[in-house]
PASEBA-1860 file (N, C-alpha, C; in nm, 3 decimals):
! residues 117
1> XXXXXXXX> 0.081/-0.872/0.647/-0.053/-0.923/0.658/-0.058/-1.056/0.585 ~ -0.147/-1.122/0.583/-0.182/-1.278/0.571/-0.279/-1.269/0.471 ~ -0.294/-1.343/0.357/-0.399/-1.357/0.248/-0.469/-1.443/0.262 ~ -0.578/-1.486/0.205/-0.639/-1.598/0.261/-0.586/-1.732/0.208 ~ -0.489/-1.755/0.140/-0.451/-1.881/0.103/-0.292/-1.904/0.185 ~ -0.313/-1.818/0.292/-0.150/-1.787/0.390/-0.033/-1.721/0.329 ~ 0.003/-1.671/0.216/0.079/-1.577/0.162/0.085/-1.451/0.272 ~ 0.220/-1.419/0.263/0.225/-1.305/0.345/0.249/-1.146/0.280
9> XXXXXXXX> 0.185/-1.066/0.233/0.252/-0.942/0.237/0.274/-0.862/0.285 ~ 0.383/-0.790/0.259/0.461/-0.676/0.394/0.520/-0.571/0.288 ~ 0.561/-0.453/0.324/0.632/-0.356/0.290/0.751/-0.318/0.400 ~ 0.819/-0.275/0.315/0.995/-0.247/0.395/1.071/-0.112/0.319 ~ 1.120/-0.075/0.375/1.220/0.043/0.295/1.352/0.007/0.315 ~ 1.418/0.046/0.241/1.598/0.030/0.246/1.666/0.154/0.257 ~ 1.763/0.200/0.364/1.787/0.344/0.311/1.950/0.278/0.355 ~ 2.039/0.431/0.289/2.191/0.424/0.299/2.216/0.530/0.340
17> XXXXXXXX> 2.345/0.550/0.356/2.411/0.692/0.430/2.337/0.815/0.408 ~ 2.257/0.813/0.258/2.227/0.942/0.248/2.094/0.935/0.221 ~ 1.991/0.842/0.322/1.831/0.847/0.317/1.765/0.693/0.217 ~ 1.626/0.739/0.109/1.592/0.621/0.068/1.669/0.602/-0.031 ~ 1.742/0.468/-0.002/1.812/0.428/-0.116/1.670/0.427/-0.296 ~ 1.759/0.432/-0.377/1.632/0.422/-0.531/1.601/0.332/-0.497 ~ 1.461/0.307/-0.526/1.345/0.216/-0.555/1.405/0.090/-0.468 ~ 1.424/0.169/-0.321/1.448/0.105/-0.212/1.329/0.089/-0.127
25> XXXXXXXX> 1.224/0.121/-0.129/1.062/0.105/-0.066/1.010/0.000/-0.132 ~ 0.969/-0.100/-0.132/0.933/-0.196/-0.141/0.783/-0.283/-0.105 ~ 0.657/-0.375/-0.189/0.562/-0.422/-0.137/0.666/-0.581/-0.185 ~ 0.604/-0.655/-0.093/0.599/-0.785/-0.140/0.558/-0.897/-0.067 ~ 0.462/-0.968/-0.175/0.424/-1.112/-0.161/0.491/-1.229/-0.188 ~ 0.491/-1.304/-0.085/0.576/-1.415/-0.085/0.514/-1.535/-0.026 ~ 0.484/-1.670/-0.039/0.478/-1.820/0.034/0.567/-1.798/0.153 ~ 0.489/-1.829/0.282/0.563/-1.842/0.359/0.682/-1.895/0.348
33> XXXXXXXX> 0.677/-2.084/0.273/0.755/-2.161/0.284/0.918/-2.129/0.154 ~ 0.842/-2.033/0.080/0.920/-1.985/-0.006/1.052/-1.908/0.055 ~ 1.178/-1.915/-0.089/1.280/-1.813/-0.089/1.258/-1.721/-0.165 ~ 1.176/-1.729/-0.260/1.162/-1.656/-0.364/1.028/-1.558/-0.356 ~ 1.015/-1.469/-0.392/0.880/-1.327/-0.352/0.795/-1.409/-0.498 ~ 0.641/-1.408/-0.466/0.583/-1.403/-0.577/0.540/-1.323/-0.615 ~ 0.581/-1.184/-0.599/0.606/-1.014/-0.657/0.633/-0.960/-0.603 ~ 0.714/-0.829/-0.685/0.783/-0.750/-0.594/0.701/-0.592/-0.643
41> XXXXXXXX> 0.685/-0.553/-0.554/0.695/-0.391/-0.621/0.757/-0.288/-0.579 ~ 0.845/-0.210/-0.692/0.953/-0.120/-0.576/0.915/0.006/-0.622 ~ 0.995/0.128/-0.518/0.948/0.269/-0.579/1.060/0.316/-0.526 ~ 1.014/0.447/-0.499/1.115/0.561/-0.451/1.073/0.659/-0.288 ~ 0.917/0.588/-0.285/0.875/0.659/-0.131/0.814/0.602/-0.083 ~ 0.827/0.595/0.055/0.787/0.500/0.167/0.647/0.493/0.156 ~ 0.597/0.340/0.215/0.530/0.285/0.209/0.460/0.337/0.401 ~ 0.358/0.381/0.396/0.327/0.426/0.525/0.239/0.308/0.578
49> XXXXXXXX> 0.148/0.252/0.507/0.043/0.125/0.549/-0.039/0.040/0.423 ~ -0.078/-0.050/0.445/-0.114/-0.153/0.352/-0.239/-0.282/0.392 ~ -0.328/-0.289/0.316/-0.455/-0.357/0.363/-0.498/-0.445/0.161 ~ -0.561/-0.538/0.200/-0.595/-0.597/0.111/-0.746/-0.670/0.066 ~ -0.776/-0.661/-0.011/-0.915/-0.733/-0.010/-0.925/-0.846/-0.111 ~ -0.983/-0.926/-0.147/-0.987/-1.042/-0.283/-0.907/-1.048/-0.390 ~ -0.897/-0.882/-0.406/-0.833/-0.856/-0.574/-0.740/-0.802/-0.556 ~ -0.722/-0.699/-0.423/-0.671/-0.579/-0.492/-0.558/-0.575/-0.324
57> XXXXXXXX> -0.451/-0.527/-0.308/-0.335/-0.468/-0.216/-0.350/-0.290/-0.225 ~ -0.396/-0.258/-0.077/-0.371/-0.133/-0.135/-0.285/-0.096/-0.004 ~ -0.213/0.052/-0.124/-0.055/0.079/-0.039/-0.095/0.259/-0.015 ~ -0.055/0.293/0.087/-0.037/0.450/0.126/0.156/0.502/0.141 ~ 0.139/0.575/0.060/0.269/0.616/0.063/0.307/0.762/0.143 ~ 0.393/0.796/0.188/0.430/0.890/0.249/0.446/1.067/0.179 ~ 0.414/1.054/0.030/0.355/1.155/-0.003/0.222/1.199/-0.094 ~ 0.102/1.110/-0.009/-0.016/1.076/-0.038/-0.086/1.058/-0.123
65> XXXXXXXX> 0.002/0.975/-0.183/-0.051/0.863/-0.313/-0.094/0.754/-0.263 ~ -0.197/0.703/-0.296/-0.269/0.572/-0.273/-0.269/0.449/-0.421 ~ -0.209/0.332/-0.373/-0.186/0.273/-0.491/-0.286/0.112/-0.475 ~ -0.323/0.119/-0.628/-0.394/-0.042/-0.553/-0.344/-0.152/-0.641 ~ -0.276/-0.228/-0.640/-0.186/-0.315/-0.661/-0.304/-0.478/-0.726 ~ -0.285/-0.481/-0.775/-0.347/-0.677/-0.834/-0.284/-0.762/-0.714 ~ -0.350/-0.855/-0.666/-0.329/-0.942/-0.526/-0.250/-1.050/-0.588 ~ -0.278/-1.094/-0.728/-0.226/-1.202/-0.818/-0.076/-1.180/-0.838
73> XXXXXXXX> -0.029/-1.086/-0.895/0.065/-1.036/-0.961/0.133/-0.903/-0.952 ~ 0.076/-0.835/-0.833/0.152/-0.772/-0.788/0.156/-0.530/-0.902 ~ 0.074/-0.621/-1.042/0.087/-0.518/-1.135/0.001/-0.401/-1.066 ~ 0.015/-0.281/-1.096/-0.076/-0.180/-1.061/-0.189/-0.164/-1.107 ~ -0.323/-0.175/-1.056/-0.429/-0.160/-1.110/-0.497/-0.019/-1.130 ~ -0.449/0.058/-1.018/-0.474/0.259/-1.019/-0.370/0.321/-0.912 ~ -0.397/0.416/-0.928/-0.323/0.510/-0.854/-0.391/0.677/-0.877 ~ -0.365/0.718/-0.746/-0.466/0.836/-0.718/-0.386/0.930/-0.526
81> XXXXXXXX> -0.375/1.019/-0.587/-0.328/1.094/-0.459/-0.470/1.173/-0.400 ~ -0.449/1.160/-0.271/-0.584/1.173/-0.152/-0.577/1.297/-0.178 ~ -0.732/1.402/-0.182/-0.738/1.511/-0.151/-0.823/1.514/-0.080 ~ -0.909/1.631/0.013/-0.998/1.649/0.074/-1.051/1.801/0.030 ~ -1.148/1.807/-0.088/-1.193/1.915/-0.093/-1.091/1.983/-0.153 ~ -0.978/1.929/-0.249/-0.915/1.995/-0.347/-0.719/2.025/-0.283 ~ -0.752/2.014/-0.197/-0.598/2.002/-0.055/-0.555/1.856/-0.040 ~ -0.454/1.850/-0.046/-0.383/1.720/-0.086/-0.371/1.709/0.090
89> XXXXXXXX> -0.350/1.557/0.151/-0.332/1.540/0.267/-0.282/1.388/0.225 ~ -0.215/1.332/0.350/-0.152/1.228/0.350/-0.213/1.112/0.413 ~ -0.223/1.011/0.399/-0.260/0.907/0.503/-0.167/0.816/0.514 ~ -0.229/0.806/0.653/-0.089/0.753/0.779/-0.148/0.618/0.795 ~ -0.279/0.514/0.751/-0.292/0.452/0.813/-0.460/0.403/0.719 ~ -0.508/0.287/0.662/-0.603/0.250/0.602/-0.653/0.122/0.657 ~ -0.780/0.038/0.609/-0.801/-0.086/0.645/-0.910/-0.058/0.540 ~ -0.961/-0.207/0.509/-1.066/-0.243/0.416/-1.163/-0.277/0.506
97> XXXXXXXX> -1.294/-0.185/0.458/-1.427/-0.240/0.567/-1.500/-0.314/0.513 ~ -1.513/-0.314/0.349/-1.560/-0.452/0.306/-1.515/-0.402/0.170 ~ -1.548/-0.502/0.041/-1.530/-0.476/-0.051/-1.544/-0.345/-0.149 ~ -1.485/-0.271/-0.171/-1.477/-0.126/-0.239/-1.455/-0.027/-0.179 ~ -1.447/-0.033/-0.023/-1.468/0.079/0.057/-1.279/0.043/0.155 ~ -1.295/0.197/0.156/-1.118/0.193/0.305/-1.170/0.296/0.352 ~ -1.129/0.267/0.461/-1.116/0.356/0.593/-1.004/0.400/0.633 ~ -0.955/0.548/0.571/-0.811/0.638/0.583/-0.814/0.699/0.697
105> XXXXXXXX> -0.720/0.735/0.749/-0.661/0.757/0.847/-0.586/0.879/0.834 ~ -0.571/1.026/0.847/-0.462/1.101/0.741/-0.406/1.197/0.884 ~ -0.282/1.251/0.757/-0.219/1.324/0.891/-0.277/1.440/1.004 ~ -0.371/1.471/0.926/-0.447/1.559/1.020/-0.538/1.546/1.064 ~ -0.585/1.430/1.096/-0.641/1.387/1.194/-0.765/1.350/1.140 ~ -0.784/1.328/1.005/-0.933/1.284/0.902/-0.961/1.116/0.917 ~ -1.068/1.092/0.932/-1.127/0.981/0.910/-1.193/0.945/0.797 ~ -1.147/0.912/0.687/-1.202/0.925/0.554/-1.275/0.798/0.538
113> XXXXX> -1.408/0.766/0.477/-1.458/0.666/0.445/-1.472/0.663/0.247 ~ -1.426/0.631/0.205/-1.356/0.593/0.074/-1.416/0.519/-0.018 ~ -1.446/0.522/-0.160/-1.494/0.432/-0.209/-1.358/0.387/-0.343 ~ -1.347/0.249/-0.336/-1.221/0.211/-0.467/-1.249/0.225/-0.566 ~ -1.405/0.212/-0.585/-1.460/0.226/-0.746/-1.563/0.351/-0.798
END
């Protein structure tokens, strides 16, 4: 995705013979025109989808942790795994509908309307 000053961030995974390589899942922001990332953030589980708003990058991971990342620097600002009514579920898929609010997407078929704060 595209920031508003044209920075691009994306997520990627790395795996080897035997699945995700360590803290082979990956977010990162980078200058287009750049070689160099202007942050990286790595882990250990895939990155399922990713949306951003003014401040904040937020990441869905594949065992339904939701992370929201600083847009500046890449540092973690929270982290929180999705439940619905006390049952953990996953999301496959988010977008920002305006400031504080996402719209989840989860594996079973939930349409979650969300608040960040």
């Amino acid at each position: 995705m595209e920031t508003a000053d044209g920075d691009l961030i994306y997520a990627g995974t790395v795996y080897h013979g035997h699945g995700l390589q360590p803290g082979g899942s990956f977010v990162v922001r980078r200058m287009v025109a750049s070689e160099e990332p202007t942050w990286v953030f790595r882990t250990d589980r895939k990155a399922m989808d990713l949306d951003h708003d003014m401040e904040t990058v937020y990441v869905t991971y594949d065992d339904g942790e939701i992370v929201g990342l600083d847009l500046r620097d890449g540092n973690v600002r929270w982290r929180q795994h999705l439940t619905v009514a006390g049952v953990p579920v996953v999301a496959t898929a988010l977008t920002v509908t305006e400031p504080g609010r996402l719209l989840i997407g989860t594996t079973d078929g939930r349409l979650l309307d969300c608040s960040t704060v």
